[in-house]
C-alpha beads as a LAMMPS data file, in Angstrom:
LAMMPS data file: protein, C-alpha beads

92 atoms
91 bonds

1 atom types
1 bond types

-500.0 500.0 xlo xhi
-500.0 500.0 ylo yhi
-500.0 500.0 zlo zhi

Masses

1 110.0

Atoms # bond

1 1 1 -7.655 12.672 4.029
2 1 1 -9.615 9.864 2.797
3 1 1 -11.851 7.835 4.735
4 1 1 -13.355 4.336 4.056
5 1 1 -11.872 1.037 3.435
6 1 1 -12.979 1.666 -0.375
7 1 1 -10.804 4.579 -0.542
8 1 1 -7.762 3.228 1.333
9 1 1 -8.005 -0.010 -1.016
10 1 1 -8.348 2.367 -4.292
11 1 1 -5.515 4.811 -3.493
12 1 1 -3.000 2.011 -2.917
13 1 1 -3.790 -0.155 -5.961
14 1 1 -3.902 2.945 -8.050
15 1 1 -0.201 3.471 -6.589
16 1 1 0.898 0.490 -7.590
17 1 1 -0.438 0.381 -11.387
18 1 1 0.516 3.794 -11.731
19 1 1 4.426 2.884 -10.574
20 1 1 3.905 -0.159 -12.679
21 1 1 3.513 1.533 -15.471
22 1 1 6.795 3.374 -15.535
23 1 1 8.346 0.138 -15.844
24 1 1 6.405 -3.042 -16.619
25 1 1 4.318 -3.645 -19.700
26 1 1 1.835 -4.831 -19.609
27 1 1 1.011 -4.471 -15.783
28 1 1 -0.364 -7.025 -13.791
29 1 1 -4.309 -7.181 -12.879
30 1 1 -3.653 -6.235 -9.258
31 1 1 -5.793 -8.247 -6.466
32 1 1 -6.239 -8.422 -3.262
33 1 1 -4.497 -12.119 -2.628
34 1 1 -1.775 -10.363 -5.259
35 1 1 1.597 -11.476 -2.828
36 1 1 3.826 -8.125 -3.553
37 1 1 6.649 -10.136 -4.739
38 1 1 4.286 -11.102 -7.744
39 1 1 3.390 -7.235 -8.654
40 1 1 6.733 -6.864 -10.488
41 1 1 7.826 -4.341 -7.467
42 1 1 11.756 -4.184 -7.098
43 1 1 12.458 -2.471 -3.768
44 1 1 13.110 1.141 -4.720
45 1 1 8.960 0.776 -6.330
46 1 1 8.288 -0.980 -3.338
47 1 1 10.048 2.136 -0.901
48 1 1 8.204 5.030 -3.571
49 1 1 4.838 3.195 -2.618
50 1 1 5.341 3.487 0.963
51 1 1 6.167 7.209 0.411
52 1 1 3.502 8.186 -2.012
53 1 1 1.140 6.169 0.107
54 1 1 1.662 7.649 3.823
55 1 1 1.625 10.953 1.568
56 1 1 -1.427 10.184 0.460
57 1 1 -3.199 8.506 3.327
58 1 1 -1.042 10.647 6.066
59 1 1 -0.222 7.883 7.978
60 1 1 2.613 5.859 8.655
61 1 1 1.313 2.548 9.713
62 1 1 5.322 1.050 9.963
63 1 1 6.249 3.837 12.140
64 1 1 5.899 2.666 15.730
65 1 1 7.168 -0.466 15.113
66 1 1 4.491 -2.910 15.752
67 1 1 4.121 -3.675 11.863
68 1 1 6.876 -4.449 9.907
69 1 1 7.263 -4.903 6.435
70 1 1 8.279 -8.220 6.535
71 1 1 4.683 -8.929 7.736
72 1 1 3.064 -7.482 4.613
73 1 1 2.678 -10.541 1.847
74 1 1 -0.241 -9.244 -0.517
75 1 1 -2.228 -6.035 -1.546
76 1 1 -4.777 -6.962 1.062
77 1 1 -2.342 -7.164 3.854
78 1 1 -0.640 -4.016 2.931
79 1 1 -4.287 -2.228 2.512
80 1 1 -5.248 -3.674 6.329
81 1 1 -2.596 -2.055 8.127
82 1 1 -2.864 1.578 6.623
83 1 1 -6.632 0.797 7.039
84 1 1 -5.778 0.060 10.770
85 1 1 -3.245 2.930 10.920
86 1 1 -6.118 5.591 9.666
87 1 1 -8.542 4.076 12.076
88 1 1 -6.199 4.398 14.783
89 1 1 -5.338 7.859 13.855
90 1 1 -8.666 9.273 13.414
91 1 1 -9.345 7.384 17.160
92 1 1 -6.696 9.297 18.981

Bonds

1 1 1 2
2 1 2 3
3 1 3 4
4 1 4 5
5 1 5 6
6 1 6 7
7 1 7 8
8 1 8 9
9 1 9 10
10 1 10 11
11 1 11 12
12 1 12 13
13 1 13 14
14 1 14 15
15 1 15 16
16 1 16 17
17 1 17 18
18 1 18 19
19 1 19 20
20 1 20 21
21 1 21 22
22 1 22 23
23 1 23 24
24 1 24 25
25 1 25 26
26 1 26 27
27 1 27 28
28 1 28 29
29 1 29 30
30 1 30 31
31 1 31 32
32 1 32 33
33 1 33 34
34 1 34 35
35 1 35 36
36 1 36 37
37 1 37 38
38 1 38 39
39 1 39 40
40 1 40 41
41 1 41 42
42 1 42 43
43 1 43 44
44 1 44 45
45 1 45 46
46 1 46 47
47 1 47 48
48 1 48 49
49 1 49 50
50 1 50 51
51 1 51 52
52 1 52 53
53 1 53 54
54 1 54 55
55 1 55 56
56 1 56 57
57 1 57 58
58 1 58 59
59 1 59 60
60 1 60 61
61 1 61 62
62 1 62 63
63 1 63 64
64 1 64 65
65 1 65 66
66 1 66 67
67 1 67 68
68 1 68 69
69 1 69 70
70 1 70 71
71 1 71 72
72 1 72 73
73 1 73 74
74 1 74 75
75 1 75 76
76 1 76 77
77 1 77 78
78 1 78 79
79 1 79 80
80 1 80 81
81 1 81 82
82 1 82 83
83 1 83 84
84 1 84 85
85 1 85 86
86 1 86 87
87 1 87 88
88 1 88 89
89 1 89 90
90 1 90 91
91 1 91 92
């Protein structure tokens, strides 16, 4: 499992320039303020990211319902609430 905001923030940017890739040339510089929407994500990348990221990180942070996707705007937002969901996880 990873540990570290540095880590959590590296694995899911390296997710989404590696899914990118696949389909977008040349891929975007990918920041923190980056709003999703902007990455070049349809919503099947967007669903493969969540996968390959809870895979990754193993943890869900949209599985008990108090986050929802429709919360998530940018890169940072998504990397705070599997940051949260680790810390929570490594808590209990």
């Amino acid at each position: 499992m990873l540990n570290g905001a540095t880590d959590v923030r590296a694995a899911i940017t390296t997710r989404i320039r590696d899914i990118l890739a696949e389909a977008v040339d040349p891929v975007p510089e990918i920041t923190g303020g980056l709003a999703l929407h902007e990455t070049g994500m349809n919503s099947l990348m967007l669903a493969r990211l969540l996968i390959e990221s809870e895979s990754a990180l193993g943890v869900d942070p949209f599985a008990d319902g108090d986050v929802l996707l429709s919360d998530v705007a940018t890169v940072d937002e998504l990397v705070a609430v599997y940051e949260k969901a680790l810390t929570t996880a490594q808590a209990g």
